[in-house]
N, C-alpha and C positions, 0 to 999 in steps of 0.2 A: 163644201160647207163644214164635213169632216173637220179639215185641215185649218181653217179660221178659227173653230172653237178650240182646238188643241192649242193655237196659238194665242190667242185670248186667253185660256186656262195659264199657260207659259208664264203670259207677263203679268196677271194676277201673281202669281207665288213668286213669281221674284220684287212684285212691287211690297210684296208684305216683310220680305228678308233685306229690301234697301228702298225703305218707303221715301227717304227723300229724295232719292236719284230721277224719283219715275211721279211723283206727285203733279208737280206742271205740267209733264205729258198726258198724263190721267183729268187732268184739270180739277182737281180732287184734294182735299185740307187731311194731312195723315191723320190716323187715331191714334185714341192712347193706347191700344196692340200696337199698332206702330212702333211708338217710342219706346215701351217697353222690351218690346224686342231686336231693337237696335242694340236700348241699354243694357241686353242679357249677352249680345255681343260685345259689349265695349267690355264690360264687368268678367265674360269668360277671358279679355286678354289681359286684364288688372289694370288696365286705363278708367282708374275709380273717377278722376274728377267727370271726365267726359261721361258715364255711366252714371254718375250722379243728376248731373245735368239733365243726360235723356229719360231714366226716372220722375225726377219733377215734373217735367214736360205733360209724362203719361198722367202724374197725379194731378197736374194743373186741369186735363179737360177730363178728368174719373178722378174726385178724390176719394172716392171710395174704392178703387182699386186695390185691395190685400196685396195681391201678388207684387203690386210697385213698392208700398208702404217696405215692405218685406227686404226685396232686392237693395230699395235705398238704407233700408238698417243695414244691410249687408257689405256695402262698400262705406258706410261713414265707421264701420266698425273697422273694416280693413283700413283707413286712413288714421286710426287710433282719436277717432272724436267719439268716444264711447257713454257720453252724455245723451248727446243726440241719437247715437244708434240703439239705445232704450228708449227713447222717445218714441223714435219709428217703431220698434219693435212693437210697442204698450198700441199703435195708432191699427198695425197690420191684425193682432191681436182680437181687432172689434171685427174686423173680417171674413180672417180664416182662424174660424175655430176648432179643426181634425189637424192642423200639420201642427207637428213637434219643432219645425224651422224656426219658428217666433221664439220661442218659451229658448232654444238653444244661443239664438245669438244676443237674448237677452243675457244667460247666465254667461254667455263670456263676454262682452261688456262690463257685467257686474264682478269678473276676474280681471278683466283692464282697469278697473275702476278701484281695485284693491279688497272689495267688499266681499270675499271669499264664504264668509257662514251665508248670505244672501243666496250667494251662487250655487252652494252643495242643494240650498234648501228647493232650488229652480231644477235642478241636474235629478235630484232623488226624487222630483215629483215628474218628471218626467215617466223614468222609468218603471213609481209605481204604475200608473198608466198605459205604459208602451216598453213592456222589460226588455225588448228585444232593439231599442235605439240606439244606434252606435254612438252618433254625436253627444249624445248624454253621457255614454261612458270617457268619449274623448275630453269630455268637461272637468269629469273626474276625477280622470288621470292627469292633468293640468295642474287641475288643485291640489295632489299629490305632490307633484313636483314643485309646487308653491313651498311646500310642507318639510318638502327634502325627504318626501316618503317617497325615493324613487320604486322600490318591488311593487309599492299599493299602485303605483302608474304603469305598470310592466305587467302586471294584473290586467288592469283596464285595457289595455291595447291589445293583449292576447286574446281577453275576454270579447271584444270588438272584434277580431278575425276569425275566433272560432264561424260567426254568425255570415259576417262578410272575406272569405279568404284572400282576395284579390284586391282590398283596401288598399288603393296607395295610401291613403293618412295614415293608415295603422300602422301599416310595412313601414314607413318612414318613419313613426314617431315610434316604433320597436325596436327601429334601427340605432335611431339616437341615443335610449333610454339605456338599452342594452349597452351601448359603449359606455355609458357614464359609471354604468355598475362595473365595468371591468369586461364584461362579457364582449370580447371583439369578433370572435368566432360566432356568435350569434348575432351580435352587429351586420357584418358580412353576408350572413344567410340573410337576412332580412332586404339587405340592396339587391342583393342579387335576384332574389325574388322579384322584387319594385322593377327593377330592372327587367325582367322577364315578362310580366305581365303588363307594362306601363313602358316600351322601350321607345315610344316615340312622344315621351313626354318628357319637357326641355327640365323639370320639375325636377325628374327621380335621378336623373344625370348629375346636376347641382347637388344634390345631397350628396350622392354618392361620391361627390370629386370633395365634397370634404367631409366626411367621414375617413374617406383614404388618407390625406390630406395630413388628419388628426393622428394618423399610424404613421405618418412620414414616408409613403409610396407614393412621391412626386411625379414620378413619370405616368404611374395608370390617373394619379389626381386630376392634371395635366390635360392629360386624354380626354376625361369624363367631364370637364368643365367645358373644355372645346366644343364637346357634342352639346352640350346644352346652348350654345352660342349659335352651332349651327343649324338647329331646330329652333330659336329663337331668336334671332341677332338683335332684337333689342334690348337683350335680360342683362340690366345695369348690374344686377347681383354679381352675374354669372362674370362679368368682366372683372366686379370688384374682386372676387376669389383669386380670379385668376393672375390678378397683381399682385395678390396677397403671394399665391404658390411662385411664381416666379420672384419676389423678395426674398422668400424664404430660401433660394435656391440660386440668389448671389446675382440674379438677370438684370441689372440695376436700371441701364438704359432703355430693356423690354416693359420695367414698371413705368418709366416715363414716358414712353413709347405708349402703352393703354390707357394711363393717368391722362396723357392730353388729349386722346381720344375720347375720354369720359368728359374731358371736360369741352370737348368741342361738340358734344350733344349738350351736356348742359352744364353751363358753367359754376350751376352751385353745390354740383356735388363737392363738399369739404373733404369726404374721403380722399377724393382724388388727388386733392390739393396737401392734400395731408401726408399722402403717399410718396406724390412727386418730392416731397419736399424730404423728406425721407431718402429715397432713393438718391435724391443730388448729394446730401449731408454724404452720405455714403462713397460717392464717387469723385469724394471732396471739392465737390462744387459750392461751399459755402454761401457765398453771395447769392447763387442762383437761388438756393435753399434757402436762403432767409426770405427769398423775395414770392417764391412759392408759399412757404406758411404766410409772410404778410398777404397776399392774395387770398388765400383762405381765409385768415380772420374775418377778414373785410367781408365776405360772404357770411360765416360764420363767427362773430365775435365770442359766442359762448363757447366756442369748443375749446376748454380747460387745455385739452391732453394737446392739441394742434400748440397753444399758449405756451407750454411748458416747453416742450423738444424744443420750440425758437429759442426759447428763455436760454437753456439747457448749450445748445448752437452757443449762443449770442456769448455768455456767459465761458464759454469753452476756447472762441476762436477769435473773437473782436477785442479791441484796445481798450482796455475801462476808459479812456477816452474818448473813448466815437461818442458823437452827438445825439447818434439815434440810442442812446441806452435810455437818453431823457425821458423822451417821447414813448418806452416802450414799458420804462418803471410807474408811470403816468396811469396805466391800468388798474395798477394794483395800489397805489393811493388811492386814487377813486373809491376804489373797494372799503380802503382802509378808514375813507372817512365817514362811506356808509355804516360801517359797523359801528364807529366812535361815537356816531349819535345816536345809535341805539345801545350806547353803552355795553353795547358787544368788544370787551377790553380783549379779552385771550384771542378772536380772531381779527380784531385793529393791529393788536401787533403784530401776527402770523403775517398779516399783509403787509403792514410795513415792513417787516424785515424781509420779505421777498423783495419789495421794491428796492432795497439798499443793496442787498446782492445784485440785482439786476446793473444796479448803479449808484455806487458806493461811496461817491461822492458828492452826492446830493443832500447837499446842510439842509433842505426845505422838509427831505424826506425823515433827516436825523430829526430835526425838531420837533416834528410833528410827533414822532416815536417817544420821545423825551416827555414830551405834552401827557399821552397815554400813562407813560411810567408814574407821572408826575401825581395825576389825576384818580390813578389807582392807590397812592399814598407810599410811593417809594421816591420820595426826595434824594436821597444818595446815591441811583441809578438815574434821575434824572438829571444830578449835578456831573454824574460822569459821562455821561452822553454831549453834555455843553464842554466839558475840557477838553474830550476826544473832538469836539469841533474846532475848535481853538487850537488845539495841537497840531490840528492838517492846514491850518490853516485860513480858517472860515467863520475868525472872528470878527467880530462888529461891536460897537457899542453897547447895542441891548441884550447883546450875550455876555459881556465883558461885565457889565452891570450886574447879570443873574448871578455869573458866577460869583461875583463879592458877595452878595447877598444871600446867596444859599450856603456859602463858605461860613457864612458867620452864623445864618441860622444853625449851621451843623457842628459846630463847636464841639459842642456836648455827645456827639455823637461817638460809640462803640471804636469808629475806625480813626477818631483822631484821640482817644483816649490809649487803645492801646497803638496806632500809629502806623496802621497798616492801609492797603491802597484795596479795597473791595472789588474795585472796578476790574483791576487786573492781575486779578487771582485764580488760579488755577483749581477750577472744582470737579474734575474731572473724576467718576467715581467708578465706570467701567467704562469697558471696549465692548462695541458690538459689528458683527458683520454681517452686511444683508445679499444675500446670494438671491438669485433666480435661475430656474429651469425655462430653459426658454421656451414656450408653446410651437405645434407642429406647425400652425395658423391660426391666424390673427382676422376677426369679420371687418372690426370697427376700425380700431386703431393698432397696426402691426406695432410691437416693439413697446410695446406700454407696460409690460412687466418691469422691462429696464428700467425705465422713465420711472416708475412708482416708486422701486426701488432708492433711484436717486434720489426724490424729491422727499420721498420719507427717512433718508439720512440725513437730507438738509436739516428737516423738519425737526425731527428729535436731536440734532447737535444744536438747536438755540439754544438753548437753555444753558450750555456747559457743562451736566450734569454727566454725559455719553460722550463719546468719541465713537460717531457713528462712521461707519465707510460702505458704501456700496460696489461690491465686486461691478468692474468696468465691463465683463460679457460674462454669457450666461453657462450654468454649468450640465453636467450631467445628473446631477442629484444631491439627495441628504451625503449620498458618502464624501464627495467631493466638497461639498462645504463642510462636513466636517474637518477635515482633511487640511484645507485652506485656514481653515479659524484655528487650527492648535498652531500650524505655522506661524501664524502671524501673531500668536499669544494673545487672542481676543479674549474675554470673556464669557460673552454668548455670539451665535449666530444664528439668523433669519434666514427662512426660506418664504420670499414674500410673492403671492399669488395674485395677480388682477384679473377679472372677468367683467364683462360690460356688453351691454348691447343700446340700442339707440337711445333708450330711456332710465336706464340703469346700470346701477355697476356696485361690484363688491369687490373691498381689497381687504386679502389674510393676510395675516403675519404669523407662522410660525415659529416659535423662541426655542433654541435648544442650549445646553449649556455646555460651553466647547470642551471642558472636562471630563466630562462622561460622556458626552453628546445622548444622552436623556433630554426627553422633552421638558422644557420649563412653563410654558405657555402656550397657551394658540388663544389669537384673537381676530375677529374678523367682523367689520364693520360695511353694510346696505346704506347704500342711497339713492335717491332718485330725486330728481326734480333741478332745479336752476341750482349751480354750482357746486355739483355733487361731488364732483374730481373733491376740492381745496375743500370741502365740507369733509368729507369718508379720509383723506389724507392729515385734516385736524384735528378728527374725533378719534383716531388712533394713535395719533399722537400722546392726547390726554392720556388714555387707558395705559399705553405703554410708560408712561413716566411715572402714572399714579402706582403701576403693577413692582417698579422697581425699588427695590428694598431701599430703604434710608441709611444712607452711611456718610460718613462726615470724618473730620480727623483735625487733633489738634496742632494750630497754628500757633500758640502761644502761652506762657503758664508763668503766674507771679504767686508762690508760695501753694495755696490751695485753691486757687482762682485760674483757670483755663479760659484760655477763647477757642472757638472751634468754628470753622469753615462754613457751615451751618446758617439759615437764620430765617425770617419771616419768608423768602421768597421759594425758603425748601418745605414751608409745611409746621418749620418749630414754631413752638410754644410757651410760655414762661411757665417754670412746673413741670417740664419735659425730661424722663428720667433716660439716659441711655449709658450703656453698657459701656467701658472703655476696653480693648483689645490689643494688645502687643502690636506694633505695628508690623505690616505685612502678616499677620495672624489673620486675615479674615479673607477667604475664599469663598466658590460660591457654590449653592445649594448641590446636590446632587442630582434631584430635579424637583428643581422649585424655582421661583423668584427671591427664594430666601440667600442666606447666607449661612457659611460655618465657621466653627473655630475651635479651638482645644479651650478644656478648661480652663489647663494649666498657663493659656496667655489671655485668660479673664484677668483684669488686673483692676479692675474696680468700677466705679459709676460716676456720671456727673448729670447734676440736678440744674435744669436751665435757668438763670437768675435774672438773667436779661437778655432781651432779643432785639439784634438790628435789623438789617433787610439781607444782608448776604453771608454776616457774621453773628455771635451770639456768646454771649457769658455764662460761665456756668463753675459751682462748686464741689470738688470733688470727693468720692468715699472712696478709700483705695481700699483695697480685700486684701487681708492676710497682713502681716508686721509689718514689711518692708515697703516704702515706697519707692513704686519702681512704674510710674507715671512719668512719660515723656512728653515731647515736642514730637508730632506726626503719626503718634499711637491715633487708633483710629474709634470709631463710635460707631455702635448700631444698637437699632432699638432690641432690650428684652426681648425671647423668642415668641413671649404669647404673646406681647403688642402686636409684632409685628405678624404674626399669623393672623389675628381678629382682623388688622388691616386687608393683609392681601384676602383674605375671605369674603371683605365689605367689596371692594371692588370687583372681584370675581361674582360676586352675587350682581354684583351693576351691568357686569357687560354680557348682553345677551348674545350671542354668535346667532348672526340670521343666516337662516337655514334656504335664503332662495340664490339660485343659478342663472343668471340674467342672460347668459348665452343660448341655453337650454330652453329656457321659455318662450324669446323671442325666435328662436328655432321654429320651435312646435307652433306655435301660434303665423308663422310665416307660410305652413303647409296648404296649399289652396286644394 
């Protein structure tokens, strides 16, 4: 009788640990215990959807179940629906009113959610309450790091271990923090610790393999990723890194080799495809490579950075005749038509002109450009946009027509008076070089420094204003660009930084000026949300063109009357006084945006009298007896103008202080 009840007790506790296996046998409808603790199972191995699902279940037959309410805020937080998982939070709340778990996953919700004063105000009533709560201080120090306060984060996590010493959260997110400040050495102590006390958790191994990773110790990185794989072979992370390390380490066909294993679990990881397509560019499989990123889009059409490296490819190795340029410049019209109707003119063209590089011979795509030009009220950019069509070839009737038409409306215009060609004139007014330090590892998108790189010298050479170049691989540092930029007789050089994680990204630019190599600038531009790549790569754009001094130089002169290179689309104004400079007399700031020059090649002023779109008339005061005013002396604005200038925009551009790798780090920590 003994041996019956023990075995009845038996299949009791295993029917409550896998109540659906054993319910028919039982002949029995599970509880919501049941489902609950199934979905505490599902939820301990991050199978949120499934864990969501068995949640409900449990709330469907107990909707007053706290502990469900609780759990399901707990996985739709981890899926980043951080609406809903304050909903739930607000729901479990009516339930369990002693546990601090509600009140925590509310305030990081309301830190996924951006709403940061809400959240300190959730975090600091906690621990009036409860001073001893870790998760409160982990909220914290989040918010810290939102803040770019990393010590005040570094604080919090110390402060968390003093109470719990064997915190893997803490160990790990001390481990992080601490590298960010510099501190490696204490970095290190803190894995190793996690490691110690946490060694058979797939968890503190992944960190570890790239924390190492980020010091360039591939081989122990290597190691430490594997064991995470091996303690977990399903951890998509763990393989992601570990494509990452072996990229970084030249293994090209080992990245394609995991890339298609990722993808033969599931076919929409984009990294994967993102990777693959990477690796083949690499091992000059071109064609493969293009047809890997087209696979990806088609999974992923938003991923910008996937978009660009094809562009990038496409644009490098294919025939501006291949057909598929058509079909692939076709995006970025799209793009460019949405902006047009909302009168969004600066990013209509940023897209158009991507789509004409893509594929440059696309008269549908010039026109359209031309239209923009047209529309914004430069008629003589957009008469030269119809001749350059005309000129390749790609005339028709009703271009043939515009051109008569606009030729006669422009008669009177600046460039048929004094006789010059606007359209194909030379306004180049510096050099700049954009270097990158190439990172140890890459989570999201490896190699995307480069890429920024290139794309933000595209970027800022529209205009004609720069002669930008982007260094073709990456360097060892500030010295080495420096170094590189006086060789090449640039004027400034860039050290440009990108950071990104699934839902964000920031790209810096740091300006030095290749004479001194003193800093000139640092600007750094946050975004997040649908199209943040070509949004953060446009709004740097501005800032850097608005930040660059105004200089111009005279193209022509009939007695005391000059034209200058100059005109409505650089910013002049009629009533615009600027400085005239000996030619080749004006260098650049020591460390500034500005310029310099000797007194003694001040040679006078000219007063702006009238302004075209690319050129501009102006009368001049020469200083001193002698007139000694030429052809290609140059202009820049008075020095206090042009300070109150760079001052106004310097007041505009805020440098956002968050870390999108760092965040989604800590916040990945389970």
């Amino acid at each position: 009788m003994k041996k019956i009840l023990i075995i009845c007790a038996l299949i009791l506790s295993v029917s409550v640990v896998f109540p659906q296996g054993i319910f028919k046998a039982e002949n029995r409808k599970p509880t919501a215990l049941d489902f609950y603790e199934q979905g505490k199972d599902q939820q301990e191995s991050q199978n949120w959807y499934r864990a969501t699902e068995l949640f409900q279940e449990a709330l469907r037959l107990n909707s007053s179940y706290g502990q469900a309410w609780l759990a399901l805020a707990e996985c739709t937080y981890a899926l980043g629906e951080y609406d809903l998982a304050i909903s739930y939070a607000d729901t479990a709340a009516q339930y369990l009113k002693s546990t601090t778990s509600v009140q925590n996953i509310k305030g990081f919700s309301l830190i996924g959610l951006g709403r940061l004063d809400e959240a300190r105000k959730v975090f600091d009533g906690i621990l009036a309450k409860f001073p001893n709560d870790t998760d409160a201080r982990f909220g914290l120090a989040e918010l810290d790091i939102f803040n770019g306060k990393m010590s005040g984060a570094e604080s919090w996590y110390l402060d968390a271990l003093k109470r719990q010493p064997e915190n893997r959260k803490a160990l790990i997110s001390l481990a992080l923090v601490s590298y960010e400040l510099g501190k490696t050495k204490a970095a290190k102590d803190y894995v190793n610790q996690a490691l110690k006390y946490h060694s058979d958790n797939p968890e503190v191994h992944y960190f570890a393999a790239y924390l190492l990773a980020r010091d360039g110790d591939w081989v122990e990185a290597e190691g430490r990723v594997r064991s995470a794989i091996q303690l977990r072979p399903d951890y998509d992370e763990a393989y992601s890194l570990l494509a990452s390390i072996l990229y970084s380490t030249m293994r090209y066909q080992s990245v394609i080799d995991i890339c298609d294993y990722r993808i033969s679990r599931n076919r929409q990881y984009s990294s994967a495809w993102y990777l693959k397509g990477l690796a083949l560019s690499r091992l000059n499989r071109v064609e493969e490579a293009i047809k890997a990123y087209q696979t990806g889009l088609e999974v992923d059409p938003e991923d910008e950075i996937m978009r660009a490296a094809m562009e990038q490819l496409v644009c490098s190795y294919l025939n501006v005749e291949d057909k598929r340029r058509t079909v692939w410049s076709q995006w970025h019209t799209k793009k460019a038509e949405e902006f047009s109707q909302k009168y969004l003119s600066f990013q209509a063209r940023q897209e158009y002109k991507r789509a004409l590089v893509i594929n440059p011979s696309s008269t549908s795509s010039r026109m359209a450009f031309a239209e923009i030009l047209l529309r914004d009220g430069y008629p003589e950019n957009y008469l030269g946009q119809l001749c350059f069509i005309r000129d390749q070839g790609g005339e028709t009737q009703d271009i043939k027509d515009k051109i008569e038409s606009f030729s006669s409306l422009l008669e009177d215009s600046l460039s048929n008076k004094w006789n010059v060609e606007p359209f194909y004139m030379d306004k180049t007014r510096c050099s700049v070089g954009l270097y990158y330090v190439k990172p140890s590892v890459q989570l999201v998108h490896p190699d995307s420094d480069q890429l920024t790189a290139q794309m933000l010298a595209e970027n800022l050479s529209n205009d004609g204003r720069m002669k930008v170049t982007a260094y073709g691989s990456s360097i060892s540092g500030y010295a080495e660009a420096f170094r590189l930029s006086r060789q090449g007789q640039q004027d400034y050089f860039g050290l440009v930084q990108f950071e990104e994680n699934e839902r964000e990204l920031t790209v810096s630019l740091d300006l030095y000026v290749s004479r001194t190599g003193n800093k000139a600038a640092e600007f750094k531009v946050y975004r997040t949300g649908n199209n943040r790549y070509a949004s953060a790569l446009r709004r740097l754009t501005q800032v850097v063109n608005s930040a660059m001094p105004d200089r111009g130089k005279i193209i022509a002169r009939n007695v005391s009357t000059i034209l200058l290179d100059v005109g409505r689309s650089d910013g002049v104004k009629k009533d615009d006084v600027f400085n005239i400079v000996k030619r080749n007399g004006v260098t650049t700031a020591d460390r500034s945006m500005g310029v310099a020059y000797k007194e003694d090649d001040l040679y006078g002023t000219v007063t702006i009298t009238e302004v075209g779109e690319e050129i501009s008339e102006g009368v001049i005061k020469q200083k001193g007896f002698y007139d000694r005013i030429n052809v290609n002396d140059e202009i820049v604005l008075p020095p206090q103008v042009a300070e109150a200038e760079q001052k106004a925009e310097a007041d505009a551009v805020v440098a956002d202080k968050q870390k999108p790798v760092l965040i989604n780090l800590i916040k990945s920590i389970q």
